[in-house]
N, C-alpha and C positions, 0 to 999 in steps of 0.2 A: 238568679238565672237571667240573661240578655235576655231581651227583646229579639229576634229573629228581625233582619231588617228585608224592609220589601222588597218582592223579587220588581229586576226592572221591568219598565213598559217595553212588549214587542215594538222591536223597527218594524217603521211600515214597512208594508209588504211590495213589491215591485206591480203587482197589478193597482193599487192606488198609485203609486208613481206612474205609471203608465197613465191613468185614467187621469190623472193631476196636469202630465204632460197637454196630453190629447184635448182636456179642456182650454188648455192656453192656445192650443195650433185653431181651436173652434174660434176664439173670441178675438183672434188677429184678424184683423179689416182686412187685409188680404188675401184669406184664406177662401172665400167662398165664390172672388174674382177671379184667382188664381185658379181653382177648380172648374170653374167657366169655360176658362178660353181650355184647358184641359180637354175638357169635352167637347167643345167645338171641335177641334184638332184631331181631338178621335172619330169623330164621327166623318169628320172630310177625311182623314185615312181607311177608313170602315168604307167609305163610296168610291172614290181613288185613291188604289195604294200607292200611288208614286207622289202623294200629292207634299209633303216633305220632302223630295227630293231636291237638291240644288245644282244644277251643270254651268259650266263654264264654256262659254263662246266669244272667242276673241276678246277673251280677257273681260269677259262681264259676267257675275253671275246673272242667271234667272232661274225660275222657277215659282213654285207656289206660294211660300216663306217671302221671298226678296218683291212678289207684286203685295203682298198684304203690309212690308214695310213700306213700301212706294206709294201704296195708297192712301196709307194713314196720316203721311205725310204733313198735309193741310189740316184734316182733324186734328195733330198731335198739335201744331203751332193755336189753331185757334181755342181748343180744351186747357196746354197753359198759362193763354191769358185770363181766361173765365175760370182758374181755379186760382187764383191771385185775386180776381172780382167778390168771387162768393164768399172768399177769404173775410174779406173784409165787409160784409152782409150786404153785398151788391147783386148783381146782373146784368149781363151785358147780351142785348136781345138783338143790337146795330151789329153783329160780328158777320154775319151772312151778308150785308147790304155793302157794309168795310170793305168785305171779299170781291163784290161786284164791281165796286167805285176802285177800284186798285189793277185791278186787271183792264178794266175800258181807258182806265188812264195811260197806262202803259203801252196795249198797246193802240189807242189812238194816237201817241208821241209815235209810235216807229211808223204804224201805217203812214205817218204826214211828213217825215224826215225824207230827207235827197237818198240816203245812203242805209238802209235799215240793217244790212250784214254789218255795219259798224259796231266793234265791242263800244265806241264811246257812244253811241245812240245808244247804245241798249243798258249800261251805265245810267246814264241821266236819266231815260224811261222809268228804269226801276227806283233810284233816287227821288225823282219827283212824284211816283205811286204812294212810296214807303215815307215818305214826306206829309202828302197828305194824308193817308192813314192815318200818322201820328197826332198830325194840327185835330182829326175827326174821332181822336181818342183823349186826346184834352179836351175838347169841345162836351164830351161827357162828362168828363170828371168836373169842369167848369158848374154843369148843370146838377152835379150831386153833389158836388164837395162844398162851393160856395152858394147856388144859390140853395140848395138845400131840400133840389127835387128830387121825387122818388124814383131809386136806380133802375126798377122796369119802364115807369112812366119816361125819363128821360133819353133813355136808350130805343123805347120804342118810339120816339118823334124818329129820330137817324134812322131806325130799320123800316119807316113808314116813306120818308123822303128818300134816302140813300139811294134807291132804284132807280128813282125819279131822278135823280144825279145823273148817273150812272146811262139811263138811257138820253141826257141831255151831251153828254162826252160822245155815245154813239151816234148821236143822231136818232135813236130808235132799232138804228143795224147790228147785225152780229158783224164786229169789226174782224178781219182775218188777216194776219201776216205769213212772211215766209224769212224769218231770220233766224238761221242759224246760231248764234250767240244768246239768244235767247231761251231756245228751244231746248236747251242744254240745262238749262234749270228745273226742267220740269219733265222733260225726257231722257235725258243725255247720261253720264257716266261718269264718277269721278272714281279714281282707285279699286271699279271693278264692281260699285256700289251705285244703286241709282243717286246722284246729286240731289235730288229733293229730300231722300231720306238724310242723306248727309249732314243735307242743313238745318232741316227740323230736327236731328238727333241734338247737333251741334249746339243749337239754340238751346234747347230742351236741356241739356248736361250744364250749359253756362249759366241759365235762370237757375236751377236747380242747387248746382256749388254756389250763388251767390245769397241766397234766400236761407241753407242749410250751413253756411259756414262765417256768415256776417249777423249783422243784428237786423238785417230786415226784414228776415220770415220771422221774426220773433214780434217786431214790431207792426207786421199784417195781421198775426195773430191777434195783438192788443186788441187792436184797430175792431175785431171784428167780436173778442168777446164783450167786449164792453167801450163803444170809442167815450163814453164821459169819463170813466175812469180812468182812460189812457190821455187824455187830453189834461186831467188834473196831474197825471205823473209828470206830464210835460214832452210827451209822446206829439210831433204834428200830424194829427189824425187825417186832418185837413191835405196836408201833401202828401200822406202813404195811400190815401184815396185817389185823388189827383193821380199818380203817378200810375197806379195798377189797372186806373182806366185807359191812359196812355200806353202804356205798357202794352193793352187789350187791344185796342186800334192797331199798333206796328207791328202786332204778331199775325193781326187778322190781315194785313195788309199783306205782308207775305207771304200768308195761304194764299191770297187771291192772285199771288203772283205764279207761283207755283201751279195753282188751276189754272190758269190763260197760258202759260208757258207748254202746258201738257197739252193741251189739243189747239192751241195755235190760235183762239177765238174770243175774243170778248163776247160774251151775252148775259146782257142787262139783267136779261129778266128769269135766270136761271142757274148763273153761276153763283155758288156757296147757299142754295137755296135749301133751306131746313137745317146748314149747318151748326146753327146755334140750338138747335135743339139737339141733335148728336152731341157736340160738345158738353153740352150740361148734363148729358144721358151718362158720357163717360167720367166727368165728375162727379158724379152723385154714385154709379156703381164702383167707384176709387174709394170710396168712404169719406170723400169728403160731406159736409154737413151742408145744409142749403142755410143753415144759418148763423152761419158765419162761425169763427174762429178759428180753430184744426184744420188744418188740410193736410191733404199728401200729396205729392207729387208724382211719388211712384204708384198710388194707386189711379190716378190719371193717366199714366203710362199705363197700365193694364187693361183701364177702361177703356182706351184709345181701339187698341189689339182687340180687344173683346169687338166694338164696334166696326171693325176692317173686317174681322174672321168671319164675323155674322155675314158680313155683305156679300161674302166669297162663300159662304155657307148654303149661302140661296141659291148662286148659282150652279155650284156645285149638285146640290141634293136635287133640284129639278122642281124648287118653287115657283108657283105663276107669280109674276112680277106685282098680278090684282093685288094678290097677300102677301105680299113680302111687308109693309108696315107692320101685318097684323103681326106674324111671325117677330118681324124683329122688338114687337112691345113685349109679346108673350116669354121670351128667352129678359128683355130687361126687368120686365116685372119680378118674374121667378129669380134673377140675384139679388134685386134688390129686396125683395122679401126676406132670402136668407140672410141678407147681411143686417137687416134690421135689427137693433139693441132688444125688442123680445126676444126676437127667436132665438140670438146669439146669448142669451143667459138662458133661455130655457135651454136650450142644447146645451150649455154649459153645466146647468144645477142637473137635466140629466145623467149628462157624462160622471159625474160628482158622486151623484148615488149607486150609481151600476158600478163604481170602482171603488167604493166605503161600505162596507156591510154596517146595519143599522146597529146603535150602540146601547145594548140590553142590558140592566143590574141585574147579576148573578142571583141565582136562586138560591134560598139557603137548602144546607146540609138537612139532611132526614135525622127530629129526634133531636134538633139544635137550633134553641131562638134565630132569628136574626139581629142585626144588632137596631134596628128601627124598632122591635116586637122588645129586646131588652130597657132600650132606652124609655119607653114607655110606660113599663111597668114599673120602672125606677123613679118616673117621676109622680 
């Protein structure tokens, strides 16, 4: 007589698929940013319901949406350079002071020129801004990559002096222009889009395809999980450092051009001020790691929006301006807790159990060994 063959194992069940799904959407580093500005968004439409709304005047949008692209603007350029930094286990503390020495450079060039409505004064200005930027974002990577100092220690000599620059270009003054061709970078309108967000997207999509589709976000990566290792593969550790502090200088420099171009002012002692702490705020909520290796780009683009929405958040809901710090630590803490590798596998091994009922051996038959009570007796 056969053997009866065994019956198959149940297909899971669609609620473990579910529950299998749901833990993947928990442990994406996205997900918990992504649900942020979510709720920011809903709660400034909960206070003003038109506040999504977008109107067209004379061929521009505005509204709520197009000021929180516009103002993210400068965050978004100076957060791409500092997540290329941390990439590679750096810091960059000098990007606020970069932002000040960029702006008083430019526009002390127009305030002193014969002619300041000149596109080519205003050309040079920001050439010679974005110039030195650059030369003050080598000048970093000079002091981590070669002589071998440490990337907060070297950066904060620049954000300690930089101001000091910065009020030596002004004289001490808050410098003011009135050029039009300028004005146009920071306020003005390209295709209907405010021109700052334009170029910070624009910048932001070219680093991004270059890093994602070449071998140098692979070789930041090296850099930052292990640079001895990558230096024995024959990786120059040494110039993808170099280079991403440079990189952090020219990005910051056209934040700062972009701020002085928006309200028409160089001031020393107040333009891009605390912005390296925001930038690192919205790196760190992107899921990038503070210690080096993995980054995301796109979750910097989130963290960016998260830190705009919050700012428009405050004034929106009717925060005294005293606590709005406190406010906006309280709303960064709370993601950054949930995105934290505990929480996200406890929510995870959660999610896991509540969708796998627990897996019990059958009871034996009434009046029938079992075969553990057989095999026993047998031996």
């Amino acid at each position: 007589m056969s053997t009866p063959s065994p019956a198959p194992s149940p297909a899971p069940s669609a609620r473990t698929g579910a529950a299998g799904r749901w833990g993947a959407v928990l442990r994406h580093h996205l997900f918990w940013p992504v649900l942020a500005l979510v709720v920011l968004l809903a709660v400034n439409t909960a206070v003003r319901p038109d506040f999504l709304s977008v109107s067209i005047l004379d061929g521009h949008l505005f509204g709520s949406p197009i000021d929180i692209l516009r103002n993210c603007a400068p965050l978004m350029l100076v957060a791409l350079g500092m997540s290329l930094v941390i990439a590679t286990r750096g810091i960059d503390l000098s990007v606020g002071a970069v932002v000040a020495i960029a702006g008083a450079v430019a526009l002390t060039f127009i305030a002193g020129s014969p002619d300041p409505e000149s596109p080519t004064t205003v050309l040079l200005a920001v050439g010679l801004a974005l110039a030195l930027s650059l030369a003050l974002g080598v000048w970093n990577g000079f002091l981590v990559s070669v002589l071998g100092i440490q990337p907060i220690i070297a950066t904060l000599i620049l954000m300690t002096a930089g101001r000091g620059v910065a009020m030596l270009v002004t004289q001490g003054q808050i410098t003011t222009v009135n050029s039009a061709p300028f004005k146009t970078l920071g306020a003005g309108y390209w295709f209907g889009l405010p021109a700052a967000t334009l170029v910070a997207f624009g910048v932001f999509g070219l680093v991004a395809l270059l890093v994602r589709r070449t071998a140098l976000g692979m070789l930041v990566e090296a850099v930052g999980i292990n640079p001895a290792a990558s230096r024995l593969a024959g990786v120059q550790a040494r110039t993808i450092v170099w280079t991403v502090f440079a990189l952090s200088g020219l990005f910051s420099g056209l934040a700062g051009l972009i701020l002085s171009s928006n309200v028409m002012a160089a001031d020393a002692n107040n333009a891009g001020l605390f912005i390296e702490l925001d930038a690192i705020l919205a790196v760190v909520i992107g899921g990038t790691s503070l210690a080096g290796g993995k980054f995301s780009l796109s979750g910097t683009f989130v963290g960016v929006l998260i830190i705009a929405t919050l700012s428009l958040t405050v004034t929106n809901v009717g925060i005294s301006p005293l606590v709005t710090p406190l406010f906006k630590a309280l709303v960064v803490a709370a993601v950054t807790l949930l995105q934290s590798p505990v929480v996200r596998r406890r929510l995870a091994e959660r999610t896991r159990r509540g969708g796998r009922p627990p897996r019990t051996a059958p009871a034996p038959r009434p009046g029938k060994p079992s075969d553990t009570t057989t095999k026993a007796v047998a031996r």
